[in-house]
C-alpha positions, 0 to 999 in steps of 0.5 A: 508833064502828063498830058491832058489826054492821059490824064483823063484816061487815068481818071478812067480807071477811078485813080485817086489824086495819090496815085496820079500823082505817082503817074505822073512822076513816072511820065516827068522822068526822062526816057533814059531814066524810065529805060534804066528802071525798066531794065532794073526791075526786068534783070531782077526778074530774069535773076529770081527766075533763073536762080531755081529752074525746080519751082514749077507750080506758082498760084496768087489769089485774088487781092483783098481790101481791108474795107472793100467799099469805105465810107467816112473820113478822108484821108484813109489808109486802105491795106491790100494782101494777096497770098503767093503758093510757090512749089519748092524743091531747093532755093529761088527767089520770089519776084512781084509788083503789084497793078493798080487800076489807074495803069501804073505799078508799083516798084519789084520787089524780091522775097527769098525762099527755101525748103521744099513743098509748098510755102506760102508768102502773104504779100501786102501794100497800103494806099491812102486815099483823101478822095472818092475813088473806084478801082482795082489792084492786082498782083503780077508775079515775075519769078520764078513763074510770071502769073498774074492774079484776078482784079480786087475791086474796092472803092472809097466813099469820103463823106463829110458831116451834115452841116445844114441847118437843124431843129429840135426835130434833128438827132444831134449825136457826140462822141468823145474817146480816151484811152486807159491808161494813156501809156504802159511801160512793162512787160508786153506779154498776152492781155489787154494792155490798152483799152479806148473808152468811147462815150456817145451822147444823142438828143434824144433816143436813137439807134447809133451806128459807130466804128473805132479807128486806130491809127487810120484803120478801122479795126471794131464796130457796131450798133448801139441804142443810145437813150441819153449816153453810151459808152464802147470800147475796144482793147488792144494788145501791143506785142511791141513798143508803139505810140499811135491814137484811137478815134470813134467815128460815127456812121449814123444818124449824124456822122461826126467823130471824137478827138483823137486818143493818143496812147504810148507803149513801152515794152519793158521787162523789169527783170530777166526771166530767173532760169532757176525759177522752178515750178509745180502743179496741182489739180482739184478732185475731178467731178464727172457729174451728167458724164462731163468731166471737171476739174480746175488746177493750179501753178507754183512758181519759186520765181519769175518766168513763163509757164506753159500747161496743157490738160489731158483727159485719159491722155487726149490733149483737150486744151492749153495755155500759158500763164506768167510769173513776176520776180516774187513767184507764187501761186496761179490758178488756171482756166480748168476743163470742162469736158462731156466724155462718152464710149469707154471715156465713161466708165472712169478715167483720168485728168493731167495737166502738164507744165513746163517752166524755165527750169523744170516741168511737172506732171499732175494726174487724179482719177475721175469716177464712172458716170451715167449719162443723164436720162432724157426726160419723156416728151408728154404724149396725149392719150385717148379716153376710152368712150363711155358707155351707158348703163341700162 
């Protein structure tokens, strides 16, 4: 049972009652365990340091929060990273821990690793947080080299809604959310998929603080004037299936938040790419007006498949994308150039796009007439009038 003495020196350290709690698991367990996992985590240390003598160099950056000072709701989850470099010249193994600022650690973890140079490995962890709390966390690399990064400093603020008395006098402010759609079953492929609508709603007029959570992250804010309703949004992409929820948290003047929009993804192609899909391009005449070169292009598809372009302005690569086509195919148009051109570049050239798709690729390439620079207007000057003279 921990001691009323080291509780309170844990406290010191501004641990919140999830990571003494996790303290205080560690001290319960008996001296043969506590010995036993001590000479796990050492022997999988000496292991990863010993299997490559070459890896000589290893740095770790300073750990960061993904909200260093939070103020709002509890529970929190809060998301700490730190990056690794580990010079290479064959095969170890990458072994760290991370400190937390209430004295404890976390259990050793090993990451492989191979090549030669220098590869860097992002590490992360999550701690949710249903108190105040300051503190630090940092990470302790065991192999192949022991180093050990600077503290990141965070803290966490839990604050609750006002609940005193009001009058006509006091800014009463609402917020309700949805998401559009509430679920999405297709293919998972760039674009917004999700989108989460927000309305904010206040007595009287105001300047409104607010912030999305999504799935106990916060991940969009801002600062609204809000006259009698407003509505904000965010979007997201899902590049995998997911169900989760999304909330609108106001700051200030009132903090309160919405219900909870719930959403559900299902990433679902509904149908294999076709590999006979066979695809051209084409590009309108380009313009050259002021010496910036314009030009829109577009794709033909027979079917369904992915389509990769890149435009070229006499053969430099200046943007790219891709585009993508269902079962029936058809005809895409694509986000043209836009280009100002100078030196040799003005006396005429070319524009190219290039694409690639599932069976086949293109090239389509048109000319661009020589151009002028536009002349730059003249700045009005004042000019002196001569003296008069007098006539005798």
């Amino acid at each position: 049972m921990m001691s009323v003495g080291l509780a309170r020196k844990a406290a010191a350290f501004g641990a919140s009652a999830a990571v003494l709690a996790t303290l205080a698991a560690g001290l319960v367990a008996g001296p043969a365990q506590a010995a036993a996992s001590a000479t796990a985590s050492t022997a999988t240390a000496a292991k990863a340091k010993s299997t490559s003598k070459s890896a000589s160099k290893v740095s770790v950056s300073t750990p960061t929060a993904s909200t260093r000072n939070y103020e709002g709701g509890c529970p929190v989850k809060v998301n700490f990273s730190a990056k690794v470099k580990v010079s290479l010249k064959g095969k170890t193994e990458l072994a760290y821990r991370w400190l937390h600022g209430d004295g404890s650690k976390s259990k050793v973890k090993v990451v492989k690793l191979s090549g030669k140079g220098t590869k860097t490995v992002t590490v992360r962890q999550s701690i949710t947080f249903d108190e105040d709390v300051k503190g630090w966390e940092a990470l302790q690399v065991l192999g192949p080299k022991k180093v050990t990064s600077k503290k990141g400093y965070f803290s966490v603020s839990c604050q609750e809604p006002l609940k005193e008395a009001r009058t006509h006098l006091d800014v009463s402010v609402k917020a309700r959310a949805w998401a559009s759609p509430s679920s999405y079953v297709g293919p998972c492929t760039p674009g917004d998929k999700i989108n989460f609508v927000g309305v904010i709603q206040a007595n009287r007029p105001t300047w409104v603080r607010y912030r999305w959570v999504l799935n106990g992250d916060v991940v969009d804010y801002g600062k609204v004037k809000v006259y009698d309703t407003r509505k904000v949004d965010f979007g997201i992409s899902p590049r995998y299936s997911q169900r989760g929820w999304a909330q609108l948290q106001i700051i200030s003047p009132d903090g309160t938040s919405s219900n909870r929009a719930y959403y559900k993804v299902w990433c679902k192609d509904s149908a294999p790419e076709d590999p006979t899909t066979k695809v051209t391009a084409s590009i309108t005449q380009p313009s050259s007006t002021n010496c910036r070169v314009a030009a829109d292009g577009f794709i033909h598809s027979t079917g369904k498949g992915k389509v990769r372009y890149t435009w070229s302005v006499n053969g430099k690569s200046v943007s790219s994308g891709e585009v993508y086509f269902d079962r029936s195919g058809g005809t895409q148009g694509v986000r043209g150039i836009s280009e100002v051109v100078s030196g040799a570049d003005t006396s005429g050239g070319t524009v190219t796009l290039s694409i690639t798709g599932p069976d086949n690729g293109d090239v389509t390439t048109r000319s661009y007439a020589a151009c002028q620079a536009p002349t730059p207007t003249p700045t009005p000057t004042e000019t002196s009038s001569p003296a008069p003279t007098s006539t005798p």
